[in-house]
ROKOL-217277 format. One line per 2 residues: number of its first residue (from 1); for each residue x, y, z of C-alpha. Coordinates in Angstrom, 3 decimals, m for minus. Example, Ala and Ser with C-alpha at 12.3 -4.5 7.8 and 13.67 -1.06 7.14 Angstrom:
BEGIN
1	12.300/m4.500/7.800; 13.670/m1.060/7.140
END
This chain:
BEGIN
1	85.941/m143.352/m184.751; 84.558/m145.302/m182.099
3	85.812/m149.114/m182.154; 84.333/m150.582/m178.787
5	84.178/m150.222/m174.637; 85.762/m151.533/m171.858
7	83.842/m151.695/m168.608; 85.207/m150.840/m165.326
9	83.362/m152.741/m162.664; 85.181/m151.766/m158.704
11	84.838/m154.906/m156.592; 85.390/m155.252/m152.922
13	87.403/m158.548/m153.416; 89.327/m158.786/m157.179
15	90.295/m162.294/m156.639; 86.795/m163.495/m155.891
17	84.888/m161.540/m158.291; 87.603/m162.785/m160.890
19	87.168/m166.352/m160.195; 83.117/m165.952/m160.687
21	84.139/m164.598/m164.049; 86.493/m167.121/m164.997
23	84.441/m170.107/m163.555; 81.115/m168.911/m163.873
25	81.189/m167.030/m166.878; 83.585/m168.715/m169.108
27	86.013/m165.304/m169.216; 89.597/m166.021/m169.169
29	91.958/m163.357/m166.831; 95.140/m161.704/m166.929
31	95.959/m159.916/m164.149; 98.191/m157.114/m163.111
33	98.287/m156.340/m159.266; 101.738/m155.634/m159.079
35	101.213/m152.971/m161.168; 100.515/m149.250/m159.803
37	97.274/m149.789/m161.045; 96.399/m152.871/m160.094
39	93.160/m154.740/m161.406; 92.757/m157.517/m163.638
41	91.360/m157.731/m167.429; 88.749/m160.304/m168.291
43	88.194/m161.524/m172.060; 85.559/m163.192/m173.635
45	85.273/m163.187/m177.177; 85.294/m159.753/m177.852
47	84.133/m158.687/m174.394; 86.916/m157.121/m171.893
49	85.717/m156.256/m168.334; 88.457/m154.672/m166.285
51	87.916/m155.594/m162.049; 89.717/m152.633/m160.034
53	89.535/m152.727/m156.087; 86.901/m150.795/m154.533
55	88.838/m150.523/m150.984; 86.463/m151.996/m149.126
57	83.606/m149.987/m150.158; 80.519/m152.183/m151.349
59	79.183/m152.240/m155.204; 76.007/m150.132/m155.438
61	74.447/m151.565/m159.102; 72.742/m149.044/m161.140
63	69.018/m150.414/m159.935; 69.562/m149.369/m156.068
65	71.377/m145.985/m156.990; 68.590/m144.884/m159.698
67	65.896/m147.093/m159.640; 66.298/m149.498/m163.147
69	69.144/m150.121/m165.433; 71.737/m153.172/m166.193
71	75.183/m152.495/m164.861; 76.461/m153.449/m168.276
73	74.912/m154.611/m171.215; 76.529/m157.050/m173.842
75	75.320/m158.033/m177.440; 75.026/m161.606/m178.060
77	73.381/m164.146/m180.025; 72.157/m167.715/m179.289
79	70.757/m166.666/m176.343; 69.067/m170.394/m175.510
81	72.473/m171.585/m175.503; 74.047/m168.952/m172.921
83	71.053/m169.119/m170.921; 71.265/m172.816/m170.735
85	75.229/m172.969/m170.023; 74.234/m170.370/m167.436
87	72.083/m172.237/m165.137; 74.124/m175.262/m165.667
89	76.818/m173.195/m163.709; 74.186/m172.022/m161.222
91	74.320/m168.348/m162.288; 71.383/m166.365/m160.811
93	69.242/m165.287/m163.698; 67.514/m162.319/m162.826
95	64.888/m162.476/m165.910; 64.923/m165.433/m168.178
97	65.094/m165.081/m172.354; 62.392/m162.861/m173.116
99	61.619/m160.227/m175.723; 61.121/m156.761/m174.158
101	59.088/m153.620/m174.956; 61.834/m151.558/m176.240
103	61.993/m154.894/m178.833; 65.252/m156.969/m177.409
105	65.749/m160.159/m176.982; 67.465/m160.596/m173.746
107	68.468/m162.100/m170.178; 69.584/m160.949/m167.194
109	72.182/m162.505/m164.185; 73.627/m161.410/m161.419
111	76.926/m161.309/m160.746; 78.952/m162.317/m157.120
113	78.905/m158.694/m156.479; 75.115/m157.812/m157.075
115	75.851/m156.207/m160.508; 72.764/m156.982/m163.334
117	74.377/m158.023/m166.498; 71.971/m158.084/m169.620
119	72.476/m160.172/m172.490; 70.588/m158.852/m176.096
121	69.995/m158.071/m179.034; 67.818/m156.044/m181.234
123	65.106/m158.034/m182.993; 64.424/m157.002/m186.489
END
């Protein structure tokens, strides 16, 4: 049984990226760079993005390596609302609410780091 997903997003600067999360995005963080490992876990409702360090090499998001495609994609509802909190914080939205042709409702930002983030969900 599949229960859910955790994405993995490398980032030339953790701290940075983190605090466009936290301030941007409403996530909260818990981070663990002592660790062997180090990164830090974001949270959001039910969301978790984990930030690892990219050592110095720069994020490449999914539409320069192959041409289309969100670097994540996260189910939400009451879009209006999101999309309104977002450009109160002065997040770049890529593509305002709109329903597409594959039937979503959805928006796109960008994150610090170039990455496309969509925000949908299936329309009945």
């Amino acid at each position: 049984m599949l229960y859910m997903t955790h994405p993995v997003f490398p980032t030339p600067n953790i701290k940075l990226t983190s605090e466009f999360y936290i301030k941007k995005l409403k996530f909260s963080a818990v981070e663990y760079l002592s660790s062997s490992k180090s990164h830090i876990c974001l949270y959001r409702n039910n969301v978790e993005i984990i930030l690892i360090d990219s050592k110095g090499k720069k994020v490449i998001p999914n539409r320069d390596l192959y041409g289309y495609g969100y670097d994540v994609y996260i189910i939400v509802n009451n879009q209006e609302e999101l999309q309104k909190k977002l450009e109160d914080k002065g997040v770049k939205i890529v593509r305002r609410l709109s329903t597409t042709d594959y039937n979503n409702k959805e928006l796109v930002i960008e994150d610090i780091d170039g990455r496309w983030l969509g925000f949908g969900i299936k329309l009945d």
